[in-house]
DORO-570981 format. One line per field, with one value per residue (C-alpha): residue number from 0; x negated, z negated, y. Coordinates in steps of 0.2 Angstrom, whole numbers, plus 2048, in hexadecimal, padded with zeros to 3 digits. Layout:
N
k <- [NUM / ...]
xx <- [X / ...]
zz <- [Z / ...]
yy <- [Y / ...]
// end
This chain:
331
k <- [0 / 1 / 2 / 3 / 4 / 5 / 6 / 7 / 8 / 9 / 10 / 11 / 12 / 13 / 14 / 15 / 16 / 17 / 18 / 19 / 20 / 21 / 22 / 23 / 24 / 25 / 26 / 27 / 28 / 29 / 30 / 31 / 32 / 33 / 34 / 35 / 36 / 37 / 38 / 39 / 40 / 41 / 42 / 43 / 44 / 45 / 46 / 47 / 48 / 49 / 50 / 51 / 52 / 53 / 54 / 55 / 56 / 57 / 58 / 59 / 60 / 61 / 62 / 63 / 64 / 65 / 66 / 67 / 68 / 69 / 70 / 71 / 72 / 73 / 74 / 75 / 76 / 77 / 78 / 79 / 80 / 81 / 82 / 83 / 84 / 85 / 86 / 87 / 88 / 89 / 90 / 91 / 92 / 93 / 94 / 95 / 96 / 97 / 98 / 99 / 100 / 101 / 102 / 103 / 104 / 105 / 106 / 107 / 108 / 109 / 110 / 111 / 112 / 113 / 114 / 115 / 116 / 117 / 118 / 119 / 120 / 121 / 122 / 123 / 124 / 125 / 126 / 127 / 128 / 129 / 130 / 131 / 132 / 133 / 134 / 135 / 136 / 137 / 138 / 139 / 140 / 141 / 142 / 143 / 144 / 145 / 146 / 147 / 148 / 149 / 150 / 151 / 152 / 153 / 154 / 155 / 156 / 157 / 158 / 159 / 160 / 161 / 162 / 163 / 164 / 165 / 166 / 167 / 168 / 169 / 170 / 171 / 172 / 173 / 174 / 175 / 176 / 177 / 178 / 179 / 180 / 181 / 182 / 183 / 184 / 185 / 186 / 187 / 188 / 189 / 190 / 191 / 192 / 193 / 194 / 195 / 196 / 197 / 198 / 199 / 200 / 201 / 202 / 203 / 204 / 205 / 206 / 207 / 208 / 209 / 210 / 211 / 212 / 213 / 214 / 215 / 216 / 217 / 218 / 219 / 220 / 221 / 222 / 223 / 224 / 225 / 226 / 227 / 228 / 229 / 230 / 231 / 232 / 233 / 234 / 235 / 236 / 237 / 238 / 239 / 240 / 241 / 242 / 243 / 244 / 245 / 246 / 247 / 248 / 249 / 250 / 251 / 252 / 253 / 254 / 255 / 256 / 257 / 258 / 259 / 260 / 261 / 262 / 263 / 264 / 265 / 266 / 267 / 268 / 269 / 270 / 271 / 272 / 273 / 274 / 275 / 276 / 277 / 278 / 279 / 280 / 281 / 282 / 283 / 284 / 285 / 286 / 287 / 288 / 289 / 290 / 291 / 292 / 293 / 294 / 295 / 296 / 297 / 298 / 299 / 300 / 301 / 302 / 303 / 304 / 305 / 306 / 307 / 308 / 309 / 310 / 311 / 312 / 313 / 314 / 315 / 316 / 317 / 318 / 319 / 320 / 321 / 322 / 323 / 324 / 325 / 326 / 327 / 328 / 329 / 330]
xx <- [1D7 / 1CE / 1BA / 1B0 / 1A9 / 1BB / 1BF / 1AE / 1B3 / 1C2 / 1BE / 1AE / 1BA / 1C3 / 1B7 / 1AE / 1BF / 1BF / 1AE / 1AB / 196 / 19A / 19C / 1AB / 19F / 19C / 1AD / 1B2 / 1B2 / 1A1 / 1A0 / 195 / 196 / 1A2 / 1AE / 1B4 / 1B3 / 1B9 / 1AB / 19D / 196 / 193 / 17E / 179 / 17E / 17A / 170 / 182 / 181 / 175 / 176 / 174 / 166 / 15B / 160 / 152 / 147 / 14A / 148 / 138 / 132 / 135 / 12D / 11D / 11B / 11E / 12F / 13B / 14E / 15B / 163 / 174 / 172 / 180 / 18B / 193 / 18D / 17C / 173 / 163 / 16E / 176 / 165 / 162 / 16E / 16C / 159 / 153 / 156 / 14B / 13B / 136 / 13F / 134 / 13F / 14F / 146 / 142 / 153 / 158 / 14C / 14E / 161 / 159 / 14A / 156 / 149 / 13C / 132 / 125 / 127 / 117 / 113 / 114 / 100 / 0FE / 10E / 10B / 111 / 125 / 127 / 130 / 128 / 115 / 10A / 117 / 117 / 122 / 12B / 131 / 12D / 137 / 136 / 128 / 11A / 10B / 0FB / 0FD / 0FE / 109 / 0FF / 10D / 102 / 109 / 0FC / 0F7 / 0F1 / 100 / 10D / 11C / 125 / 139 / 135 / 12D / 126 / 12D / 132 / 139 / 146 / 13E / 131 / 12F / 11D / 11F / 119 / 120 / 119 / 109 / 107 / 109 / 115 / 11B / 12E / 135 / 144 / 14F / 160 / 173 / 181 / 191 / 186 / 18C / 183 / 185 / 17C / 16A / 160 / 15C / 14F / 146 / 13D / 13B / 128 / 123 / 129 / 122 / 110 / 112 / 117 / 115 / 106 / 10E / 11E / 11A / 10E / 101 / 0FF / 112 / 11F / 12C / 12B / 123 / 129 / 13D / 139 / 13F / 138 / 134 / 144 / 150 / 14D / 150 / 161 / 165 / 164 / 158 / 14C / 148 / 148 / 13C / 130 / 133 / 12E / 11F / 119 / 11A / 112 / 104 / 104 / 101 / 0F3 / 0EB / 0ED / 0F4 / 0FA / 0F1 / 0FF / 0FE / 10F / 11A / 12B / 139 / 14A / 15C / 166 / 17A / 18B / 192 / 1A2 / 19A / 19D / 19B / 188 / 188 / 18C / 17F / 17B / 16E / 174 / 163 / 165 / 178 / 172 / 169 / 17A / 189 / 181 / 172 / 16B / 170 / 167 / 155 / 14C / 14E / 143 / 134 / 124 / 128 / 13A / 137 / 131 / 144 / 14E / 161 / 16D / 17E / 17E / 191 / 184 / 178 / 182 / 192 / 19D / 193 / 183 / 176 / 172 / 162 / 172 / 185 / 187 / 17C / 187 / 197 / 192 / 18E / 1A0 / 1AA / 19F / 19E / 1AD / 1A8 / 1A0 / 1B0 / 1B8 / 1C9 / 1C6 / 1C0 / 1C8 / 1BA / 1BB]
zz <- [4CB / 4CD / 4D0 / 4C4 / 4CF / 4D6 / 4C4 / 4C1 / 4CF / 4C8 / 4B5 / 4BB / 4C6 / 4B8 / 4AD / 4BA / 4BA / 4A6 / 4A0 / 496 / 49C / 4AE / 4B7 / 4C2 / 4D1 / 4C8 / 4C8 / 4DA / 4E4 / 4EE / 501 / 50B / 51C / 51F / 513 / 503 / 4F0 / 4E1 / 4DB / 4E3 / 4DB / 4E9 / 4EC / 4E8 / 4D7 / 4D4 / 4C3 / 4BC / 4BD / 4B0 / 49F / 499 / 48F / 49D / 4AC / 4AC / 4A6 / 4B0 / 4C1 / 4BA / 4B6 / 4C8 / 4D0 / 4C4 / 4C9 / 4DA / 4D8 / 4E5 / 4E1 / 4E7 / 4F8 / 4EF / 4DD / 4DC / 4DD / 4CB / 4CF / 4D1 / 4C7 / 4C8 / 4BF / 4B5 / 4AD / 4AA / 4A0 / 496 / 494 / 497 / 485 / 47E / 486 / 479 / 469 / 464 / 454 / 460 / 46C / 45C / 459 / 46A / 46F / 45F / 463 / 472 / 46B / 45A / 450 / 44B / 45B / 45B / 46A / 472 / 47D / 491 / 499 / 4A6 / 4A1 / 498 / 494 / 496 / 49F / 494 / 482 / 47F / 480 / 47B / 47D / 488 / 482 / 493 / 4A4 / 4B3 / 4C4 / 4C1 / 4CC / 4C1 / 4CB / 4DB / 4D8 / 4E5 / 4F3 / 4F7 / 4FC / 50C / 51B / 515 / 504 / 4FA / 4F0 / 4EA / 4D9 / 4E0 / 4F2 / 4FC / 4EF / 4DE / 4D4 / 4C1 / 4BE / 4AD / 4A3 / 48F / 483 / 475 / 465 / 461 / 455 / 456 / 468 / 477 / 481 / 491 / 499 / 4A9 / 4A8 / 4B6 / 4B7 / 4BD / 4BD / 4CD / 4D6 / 4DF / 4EE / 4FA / 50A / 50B / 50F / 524 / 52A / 532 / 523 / 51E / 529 / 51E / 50E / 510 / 513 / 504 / 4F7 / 4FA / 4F2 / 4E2 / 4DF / 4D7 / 4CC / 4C7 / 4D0 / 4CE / 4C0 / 4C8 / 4C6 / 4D6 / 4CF / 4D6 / 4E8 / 4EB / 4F7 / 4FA / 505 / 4F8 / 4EE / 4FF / 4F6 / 4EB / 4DD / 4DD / 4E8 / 4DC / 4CD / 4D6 / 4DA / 4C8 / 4C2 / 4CE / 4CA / 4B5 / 4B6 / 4C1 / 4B4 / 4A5 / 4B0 / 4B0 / 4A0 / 4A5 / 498 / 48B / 48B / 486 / 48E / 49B / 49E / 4A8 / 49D / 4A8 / 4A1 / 4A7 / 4A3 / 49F / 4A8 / 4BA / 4BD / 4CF / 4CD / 4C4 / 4D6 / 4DA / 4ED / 4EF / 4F5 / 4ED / 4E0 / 4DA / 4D1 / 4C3 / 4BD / 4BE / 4BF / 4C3 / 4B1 / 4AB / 4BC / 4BB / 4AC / 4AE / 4BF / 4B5 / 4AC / 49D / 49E / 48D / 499 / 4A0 / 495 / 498 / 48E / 491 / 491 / 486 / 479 / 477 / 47A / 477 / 46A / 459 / 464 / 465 / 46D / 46A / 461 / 45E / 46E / 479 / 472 / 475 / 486 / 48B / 484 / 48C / 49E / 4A0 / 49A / 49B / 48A / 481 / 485 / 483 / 491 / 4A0 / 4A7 / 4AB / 4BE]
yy <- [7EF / 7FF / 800 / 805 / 811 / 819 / 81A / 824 / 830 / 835 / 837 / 841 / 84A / 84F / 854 / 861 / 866 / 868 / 869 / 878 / 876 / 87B / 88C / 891 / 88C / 879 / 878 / 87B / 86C / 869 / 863 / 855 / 856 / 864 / 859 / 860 / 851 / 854 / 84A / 855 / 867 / 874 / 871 / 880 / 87D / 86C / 870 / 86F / 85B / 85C / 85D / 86F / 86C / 866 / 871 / 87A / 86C / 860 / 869 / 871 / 860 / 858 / 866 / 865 / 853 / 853 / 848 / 847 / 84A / 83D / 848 / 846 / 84D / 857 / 847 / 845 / 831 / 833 / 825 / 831 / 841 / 833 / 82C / 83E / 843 / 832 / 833 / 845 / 84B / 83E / 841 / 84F / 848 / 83A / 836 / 836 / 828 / 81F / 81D / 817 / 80C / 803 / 7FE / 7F7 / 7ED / 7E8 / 7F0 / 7FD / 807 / 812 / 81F / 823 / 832 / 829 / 830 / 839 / 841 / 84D / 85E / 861 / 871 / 87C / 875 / 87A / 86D / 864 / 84E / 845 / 836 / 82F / 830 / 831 / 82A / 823 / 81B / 814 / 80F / 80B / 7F6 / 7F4 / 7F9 / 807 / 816 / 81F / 821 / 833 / 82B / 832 / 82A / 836 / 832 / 82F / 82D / 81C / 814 / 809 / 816 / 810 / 81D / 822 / 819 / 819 / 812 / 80A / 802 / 7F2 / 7E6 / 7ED / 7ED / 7FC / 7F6 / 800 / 7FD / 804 / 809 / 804 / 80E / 80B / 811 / 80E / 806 / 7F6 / 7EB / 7DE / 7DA / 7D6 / 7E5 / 7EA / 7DB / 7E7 / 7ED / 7D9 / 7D9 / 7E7 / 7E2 / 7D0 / 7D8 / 7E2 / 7D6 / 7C4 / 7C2 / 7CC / 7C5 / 7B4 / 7AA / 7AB / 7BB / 7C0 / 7C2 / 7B6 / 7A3 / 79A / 789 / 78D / 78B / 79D / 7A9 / 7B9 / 7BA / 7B4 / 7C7 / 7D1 / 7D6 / 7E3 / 7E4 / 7D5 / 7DF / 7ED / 7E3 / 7DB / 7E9 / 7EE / 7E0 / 7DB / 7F2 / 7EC / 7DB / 7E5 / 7F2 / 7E6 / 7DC / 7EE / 7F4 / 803 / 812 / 803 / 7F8 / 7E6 / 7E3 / 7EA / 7E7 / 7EC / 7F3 / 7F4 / 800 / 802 / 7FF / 7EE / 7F7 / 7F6 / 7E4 / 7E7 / 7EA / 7D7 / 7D0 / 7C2 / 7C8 / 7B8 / 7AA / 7A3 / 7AA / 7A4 / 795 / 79E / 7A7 / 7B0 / 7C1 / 7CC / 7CF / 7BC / 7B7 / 7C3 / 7BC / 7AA / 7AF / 7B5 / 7AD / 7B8 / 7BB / 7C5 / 7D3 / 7D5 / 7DE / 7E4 / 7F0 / 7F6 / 809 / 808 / 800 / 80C / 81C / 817 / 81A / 81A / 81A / 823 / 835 / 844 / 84E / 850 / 85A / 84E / 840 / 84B / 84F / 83C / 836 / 845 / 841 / 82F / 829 / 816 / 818 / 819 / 807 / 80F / 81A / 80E / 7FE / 7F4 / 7EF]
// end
């Protein structure tokens, strides 16, 4: 059976073959160390792996805020380009958000504008919706020797982040995005000394979101994806403790398609007896399992889901080909 991502490289191939959104240049085959992929665009033009609406948008955004670009953008896999594409258009359509965010909540949301946010570079003045790559306060205790932390780049970083409404309440969720990614061995030990000093006293109760009565320790999360779901989770429960952006509750929302079953892989030996995969697995780790929340991206944009507009939805169907069931072989 083919992987999810080998079938994602070809069908992205194909449509930077195809795509009537790219340029001759998009459509010639890029290179990474001196060797030539079908599924790379040439760097220099690696605006074309966004979605046309945002390509000027979402460099001038980064650039505003200081964010750090993953080194491989013009890959056509880039979960970073990828959450993008998906998320991008929202951050300025309120009404548009709405709609999305209440598919993922089963019921009615009021978006609000995320602080310290503010402005999207080519609307005057106007409110942004969601953030991305974001940071908060430093809770975590991650600022670099030079007293500086970079959105993207040696810190937690939630790939985007939206504010809410719900039941009377601000609420505050980062987003955490996949897409072909997949893992396996327990991260280098040499970072362990380091990570140990950082977060031990912030990974569980009462000072922690993850339950200190299942004789786990901080070990068992040094695998990904565990480890940064955990740092997601300790940076919202540190959030809520502080009230931050006026939220009441903060929460950590996993967004990727059911299709990747490699991601679902439980890499913990500790962590197998909890359940079959990763997303069954993370809540029944926290004191408020409530503030986990996971959606299949096929769900929300698929087929008769949802999108800013007609030619956002078109663009996401003709692209990622896993939203259309008929088109992908889950593997």
């Amino acid at each position: 059976m083919t992987s999810f991502s080998a079938q994602q490289r070809e069908t992205q191939s194909r449509w930077r073959e195809e795509s009537e959104t790219l340029s001759q240049s998009g459509r010639t085959h890029g290179q990474y160390r001196g060797k030539t992929y079908p599924f790379l665009l040439q760097s220099e033009v690696w605006q074309e792996n966004l979605y046309p609406s945002i390509r000027e948008l979402a460099p001038a955004y980064f650039e505003d805020r200081s964010i750090v670009w993953h080194r491989m953008r013009h890959h056509l896999l880039s979960s970073q380009v990828c959450c993008l594409n998906f998320l991008m258009p929202y951050a300025g359509n309120k009404g548009a958000l709405e709609r999305l965010l209440s598919r993922v909540f089963g019921e009615e949301v009021e978006a609000l504008p995320v602080q310290g946010d503010e402005g999207l570079p080519t609307q005057d003045a106007g409110e942004s919706y969601i953030g991305f790559e974001w940071i908060g306060g430093d809770h975590l205790g991650e600022t670099s020797k030079s007293g500086r932390r970079t959105r993207g780049a040696n810190c937690t970083s939630a790939d985007a982040v939206v504010r809410i409404r719900r039941q009377g309440r601000v609420e505050v969720w980062l987003i955490e995005w996949k897409y072909t990614e997949s893992y396996g061995p327990p991260l280098p030990a040499a970072g362990n000394p380091t990570r140990r000093s950082r977060y031990e006293r912030l990974a569980f109760a009462p000072d922690g979101p993850i339950r200190s009565d299942l004789g786990l320790t901080l070990e068992d999360f040094f695998f990904e994806p565990f480890y940064q779901l955990l740092r997601q989770q300790m940076l919202a429960w540190r959030m809520q403790k502080a009230k931050e952006q006026g939220s009441e509750r903060v929460g950590v929302l996993h967004l990727a398609p059911r299709a990747n079953l490699a991601f679902q892989k439980v890499t913990s030996k500790a962590l197998n007896p909890y359940g079959r995969t990763v997303t069954e697995i993370w809540p029944k780790l926290l004191v408020d399992p409530t503030l986990f929340r996971s959606c299949a991206l096929e769900d929300l944009f698929g087929t008769g889901g949802e999108a800013v507009d007609l030619l956002h939805h078109s663009y996401l169907l003709e692209r990622y080909s896993f939203l259309s069931p008929d088109q992908v072989e889950a593997g």
